[in-house]
C-alpha positions in Angstrom: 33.1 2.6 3.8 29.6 3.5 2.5 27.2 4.4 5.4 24.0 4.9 3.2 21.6 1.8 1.0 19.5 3.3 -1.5 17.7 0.8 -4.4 20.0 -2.2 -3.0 23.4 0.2 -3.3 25.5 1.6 -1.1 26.6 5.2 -1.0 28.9 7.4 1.2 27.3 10.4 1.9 23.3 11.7 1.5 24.5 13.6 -1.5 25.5 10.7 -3.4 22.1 9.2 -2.3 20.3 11.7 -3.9 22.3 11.7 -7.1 21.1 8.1 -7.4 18.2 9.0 -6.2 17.3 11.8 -9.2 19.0 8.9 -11.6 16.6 6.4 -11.1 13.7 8.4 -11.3 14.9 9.5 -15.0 15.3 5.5 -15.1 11.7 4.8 -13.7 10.7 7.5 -16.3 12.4 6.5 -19.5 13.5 3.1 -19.4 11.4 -0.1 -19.2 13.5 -2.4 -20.1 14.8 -1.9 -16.9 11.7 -3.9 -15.3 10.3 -5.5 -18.2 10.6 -7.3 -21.7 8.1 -6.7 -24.4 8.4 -8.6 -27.2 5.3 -8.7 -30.9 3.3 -11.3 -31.1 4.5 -12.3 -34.7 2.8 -15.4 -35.7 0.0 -18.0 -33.8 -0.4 -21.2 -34.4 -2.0 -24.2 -33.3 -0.5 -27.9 -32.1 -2.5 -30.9 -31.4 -1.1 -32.7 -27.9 -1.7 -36.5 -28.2 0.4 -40.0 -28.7 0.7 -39.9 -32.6 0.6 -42.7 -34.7 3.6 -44.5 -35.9 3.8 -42.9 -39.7 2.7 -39.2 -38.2 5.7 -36.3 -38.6 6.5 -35.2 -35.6 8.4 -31.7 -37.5 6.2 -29.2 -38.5 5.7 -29.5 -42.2 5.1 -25.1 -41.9 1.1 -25.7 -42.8 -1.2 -24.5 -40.7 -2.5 -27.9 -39.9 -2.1 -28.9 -36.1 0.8 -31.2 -35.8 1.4 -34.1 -33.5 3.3 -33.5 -30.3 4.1 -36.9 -28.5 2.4 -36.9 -25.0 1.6 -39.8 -22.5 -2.3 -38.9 -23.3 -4.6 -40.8 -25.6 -6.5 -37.8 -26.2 -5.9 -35.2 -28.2 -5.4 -31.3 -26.7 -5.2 -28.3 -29.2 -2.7 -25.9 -27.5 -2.3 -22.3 -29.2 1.5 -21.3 -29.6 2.9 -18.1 -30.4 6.3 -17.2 -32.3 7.6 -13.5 -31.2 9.8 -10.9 -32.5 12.7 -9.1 -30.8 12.6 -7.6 -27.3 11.1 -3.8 -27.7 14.1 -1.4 -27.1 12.7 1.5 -24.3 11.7 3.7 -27.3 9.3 1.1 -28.9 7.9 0.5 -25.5 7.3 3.5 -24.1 5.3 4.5 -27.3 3.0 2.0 -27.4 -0.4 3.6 -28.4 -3.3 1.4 -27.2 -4.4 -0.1 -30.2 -6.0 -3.5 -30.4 -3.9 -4.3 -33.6 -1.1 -6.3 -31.7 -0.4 -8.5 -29.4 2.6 -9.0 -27.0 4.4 -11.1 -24.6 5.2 -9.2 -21.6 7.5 -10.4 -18.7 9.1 -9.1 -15.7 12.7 -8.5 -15.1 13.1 -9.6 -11.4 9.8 -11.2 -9.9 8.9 -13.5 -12.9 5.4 -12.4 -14.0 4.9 -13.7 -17.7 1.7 -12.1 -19.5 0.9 -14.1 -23.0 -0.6 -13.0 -25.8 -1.9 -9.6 -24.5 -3.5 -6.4 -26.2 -1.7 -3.6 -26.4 -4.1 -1.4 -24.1 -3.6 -4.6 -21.7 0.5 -4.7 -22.1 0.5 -1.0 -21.0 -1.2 -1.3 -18.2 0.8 -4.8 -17.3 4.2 -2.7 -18.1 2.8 0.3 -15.3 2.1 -2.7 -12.7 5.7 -4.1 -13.1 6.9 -1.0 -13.2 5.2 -0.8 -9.6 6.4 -3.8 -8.3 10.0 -2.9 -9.5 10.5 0.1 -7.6 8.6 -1.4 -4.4 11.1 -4.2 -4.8 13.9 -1.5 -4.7 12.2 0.2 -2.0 12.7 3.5 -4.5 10.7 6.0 -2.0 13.5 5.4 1.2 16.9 4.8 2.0 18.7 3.2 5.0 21.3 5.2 7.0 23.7 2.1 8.0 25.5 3.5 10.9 23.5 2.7 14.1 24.4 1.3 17.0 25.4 -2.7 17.3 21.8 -4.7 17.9 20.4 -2.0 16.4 18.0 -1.8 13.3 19.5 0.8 10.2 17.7 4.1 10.5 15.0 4.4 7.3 14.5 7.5 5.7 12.3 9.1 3.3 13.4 10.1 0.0 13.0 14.1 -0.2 14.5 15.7 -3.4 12.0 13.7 -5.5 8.7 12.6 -5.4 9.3 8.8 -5.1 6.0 7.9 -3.9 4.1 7.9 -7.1 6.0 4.8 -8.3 5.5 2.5 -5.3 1.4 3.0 -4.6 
């Protein structure tokens, strides 16, 4: 029976905890796509909301003209779409530069945060924020010794063979 939690898992001994504990940190360090997706912003376009007339397309006709989307409004509203590439693999994301070239779509893996149309200086800072809120959601700086007494609370402890702190403040 496992008697230690660490990141939502259960271990057997402290040892094992701090195996996981020295993986995830290589995780937190190498892998967004762990916490996020990142995907190019490859093409924009516009679309016109309103109640179209009988003998408008409603299929785009690939122009860059605003189509027609039906809508219970009488008024027209020009909404700005955006068709993306791929999901970034960890490599791509990790070297983004900072360049104001691109834009991206970036969303969270587990707490549903969804950033549109974004620099690139913006998406990596958006990326170190969900990186944040990742590892506070797996509570990546403690464990949880399990075997207390009945009525009793599990024991929290500090991570100590790595420096977990710097990726939950």
């Amino acid at each position: 029976m496992a008697r230690y939690i660490y990141a939502h898992n259960a271990y057997k001994t402290v040892a094992d905890v701090e195996k996981a504990v020295t993986a995830f940190k290589a995780r937190l360090d190498n892998n967004p796509t762990d916490w996020c997706g990142v995907k190019l912003v490859t093409k924009t376009k516009l679309v016109a909301i309103h109640s179209p007339a009988p003998d408008a397309p409603l299929e785009p006709d690939g122009s860059d003209v605003p189509r027609l989307v039906k809508s219970s409004s009488n008024i027209p509203i020009a909404v700005e779409t955006h068709d993306y590439g791929e999901p970034l693999n960890d490599e791509e994301i990790k070297n983004l530069v900072g360049s104001n070239q691109n834009f991206y779509n970036v969303f969270a893996v587990h707490d549903g945060d969804n950033h549109t149309y974004v620099s690139e200086p913006e998406a990596i800072n958006i990326i170190s924020n969900m990186r944040a809120s990742y590892a506070k959601w797996k509570q990546v700086d403690k464990y949880y010794d399990t075997q207390v007494s009945e009525g009793e609370d599990n024991i929290e402890i500090n991570v100590s063979n790595e420096d977990m702190t710097k990726y939950v403040s």
